[in-house]
C-alpha positions in Angstrom: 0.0 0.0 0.0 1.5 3.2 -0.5 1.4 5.8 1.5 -1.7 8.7 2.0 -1.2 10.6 -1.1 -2.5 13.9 0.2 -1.0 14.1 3.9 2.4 15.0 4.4 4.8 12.5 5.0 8.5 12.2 5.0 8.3 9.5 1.9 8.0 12.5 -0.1 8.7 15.9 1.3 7.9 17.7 -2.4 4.1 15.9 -1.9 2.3 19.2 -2.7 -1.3 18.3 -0.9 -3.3 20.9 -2.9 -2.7 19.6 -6.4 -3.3 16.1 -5.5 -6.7 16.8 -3.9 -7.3 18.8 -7.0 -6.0 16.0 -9.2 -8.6 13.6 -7.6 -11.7 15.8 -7.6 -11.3 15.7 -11.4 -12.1 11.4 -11.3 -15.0 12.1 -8.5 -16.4 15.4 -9.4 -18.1 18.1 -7.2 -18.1 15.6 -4.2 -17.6 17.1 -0.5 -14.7 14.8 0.4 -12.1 14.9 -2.3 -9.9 16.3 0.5 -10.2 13.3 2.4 -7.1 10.8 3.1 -6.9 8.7 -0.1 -4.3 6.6 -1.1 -2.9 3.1 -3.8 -3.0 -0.7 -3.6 -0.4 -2.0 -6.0 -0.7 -5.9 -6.6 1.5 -7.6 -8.8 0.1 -9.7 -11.9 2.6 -12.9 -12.2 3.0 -15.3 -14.8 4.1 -18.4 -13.1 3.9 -18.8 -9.0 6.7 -21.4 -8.1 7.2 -22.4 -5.1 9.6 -24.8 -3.8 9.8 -26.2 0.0 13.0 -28.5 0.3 11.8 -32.1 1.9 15.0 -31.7 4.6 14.0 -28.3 6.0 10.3 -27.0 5.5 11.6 -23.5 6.4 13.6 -23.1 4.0 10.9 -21.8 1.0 12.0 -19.8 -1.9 10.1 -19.1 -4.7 10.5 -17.7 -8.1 7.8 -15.1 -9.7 7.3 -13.8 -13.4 5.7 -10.4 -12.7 4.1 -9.1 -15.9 2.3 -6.2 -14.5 1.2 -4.3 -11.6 -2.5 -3.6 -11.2 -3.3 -0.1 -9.1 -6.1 0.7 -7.3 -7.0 4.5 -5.7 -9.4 4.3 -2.6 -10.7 6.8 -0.3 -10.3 5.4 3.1 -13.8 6.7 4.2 -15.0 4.0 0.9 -12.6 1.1 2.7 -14.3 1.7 6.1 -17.7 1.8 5.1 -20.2 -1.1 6.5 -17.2 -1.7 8.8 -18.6 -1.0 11.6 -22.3 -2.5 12.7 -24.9 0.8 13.0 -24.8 0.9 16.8 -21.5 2.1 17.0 -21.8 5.9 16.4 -19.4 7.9 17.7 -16.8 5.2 17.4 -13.3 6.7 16.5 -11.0 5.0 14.5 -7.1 6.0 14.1 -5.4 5.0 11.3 -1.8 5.2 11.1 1.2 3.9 9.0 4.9 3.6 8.9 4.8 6.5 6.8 4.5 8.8 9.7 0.7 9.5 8.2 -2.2 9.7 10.8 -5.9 10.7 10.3 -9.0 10.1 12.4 -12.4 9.3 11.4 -15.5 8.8 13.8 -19.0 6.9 13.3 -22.2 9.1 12.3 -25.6 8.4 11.4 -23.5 5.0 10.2 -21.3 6.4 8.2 -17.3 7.4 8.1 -16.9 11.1 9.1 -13.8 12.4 8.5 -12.4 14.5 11.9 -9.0 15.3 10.6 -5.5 14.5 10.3 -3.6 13.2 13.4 -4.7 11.2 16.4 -8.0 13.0 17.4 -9.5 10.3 19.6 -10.8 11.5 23.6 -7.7 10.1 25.9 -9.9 9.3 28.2 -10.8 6.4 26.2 -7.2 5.0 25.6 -7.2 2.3 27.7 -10.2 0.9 25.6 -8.3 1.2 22.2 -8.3 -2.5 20.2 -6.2 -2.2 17.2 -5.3 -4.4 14.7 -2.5 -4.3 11.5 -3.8 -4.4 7.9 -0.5 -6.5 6.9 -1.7 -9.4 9.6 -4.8 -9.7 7.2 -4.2 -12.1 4.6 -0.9 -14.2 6.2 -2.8 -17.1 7.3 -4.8 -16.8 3.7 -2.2 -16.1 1.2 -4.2 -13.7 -1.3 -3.7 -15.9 -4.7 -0.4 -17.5 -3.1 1.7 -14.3 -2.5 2.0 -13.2 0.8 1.3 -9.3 2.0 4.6 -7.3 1.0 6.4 -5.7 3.7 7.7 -3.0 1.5 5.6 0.5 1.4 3.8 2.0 4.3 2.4 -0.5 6.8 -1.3 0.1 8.5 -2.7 0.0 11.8 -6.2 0.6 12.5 -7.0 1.8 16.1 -10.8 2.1 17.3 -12.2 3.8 20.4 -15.1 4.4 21.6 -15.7 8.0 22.7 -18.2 10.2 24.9 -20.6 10.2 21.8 -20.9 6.5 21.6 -21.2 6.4 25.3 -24.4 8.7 25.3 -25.9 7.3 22.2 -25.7 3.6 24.0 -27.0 5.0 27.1 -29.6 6.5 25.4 -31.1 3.2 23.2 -30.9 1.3 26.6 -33.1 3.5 28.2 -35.8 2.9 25.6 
């Protein structure tokens, strides 16, 4: 995955925000988000898949690959974490963050991904409630057409907390 392509990040200290964001409202028109974190899946398109496990030591893989092509693939994160979440989590924050030194923060409303801003903007007094998980532990036990996640790029963590919002929201449907 590459890094967010309109947040500043030391990957590319000439990554001028303003002409990206305009770049991108070109493909998706008028809409209110174009300024929203967005960013690239690159998968390779191989011609043969070999791989070879020795019969002395099992550990020992290698493997050869014939790449032919890379397919890419431009997202808006708020279209990745849609129908994510179930619709009784408003208020729910979620931080992402990479190895990129990129953070943004989006919370739950009216069941759907609303942007808050760049950084870490969940309420500390919800830290001790975070559950994260890392986007590069997806797909290891389930090798994704026999090649394993890369390591190479920006690596994502996804952090979600609940916050005072979700707290009163709950409070309220139990009441009822």
């Amino acid at each position: 995955m590459s890094y967010v392509n309109n947040l500043p990040t030391f990957e590319d200290p000439d990554l001028n925000v303003e002409e990206n964001n305009k770049f991108i409202s070109a493909f998706i028109g008028n809409d209110t988000y174009h300024t929203e974190p967005f960013g690239d899946i690159f998968y390779p398109i191989v011609n043969n898949i070999i791989i070879e496990e020795t019969m002395l030591d099992s550990s020992n893989n290698s493997s050869t690959n014939d790449v032919v092509g890379v397919l890419s693939v431009t997202f808006y994160w708020r279209d990745l974490l849609k129908n994510v979440m179930s619709d009784k989590t408003d208020g729910m924050h979620a931080v992402v963050e990479n190895s990129c030194n990129q953070t943004f923060t989006y919370t739950w409303l009216e069941s759907e991904p609303l942007y808050l801003g760049s950084g870490d903007l969940h309420e500390p007094a919800f830290d001790e409630l975070k559950q994260s998980f890392s986007l590069t532990d997806i797909g290891k036990s389930d090798m994704y057409a026999g090649l394993p996640p890369s390591s190479e790029g920006c690596q994502y963590t996804i952090h979600t907390y609940p916050s005072s919002d979700m707290l009163l929201n709950f409070q309220k449907t139990e009441v009822r």
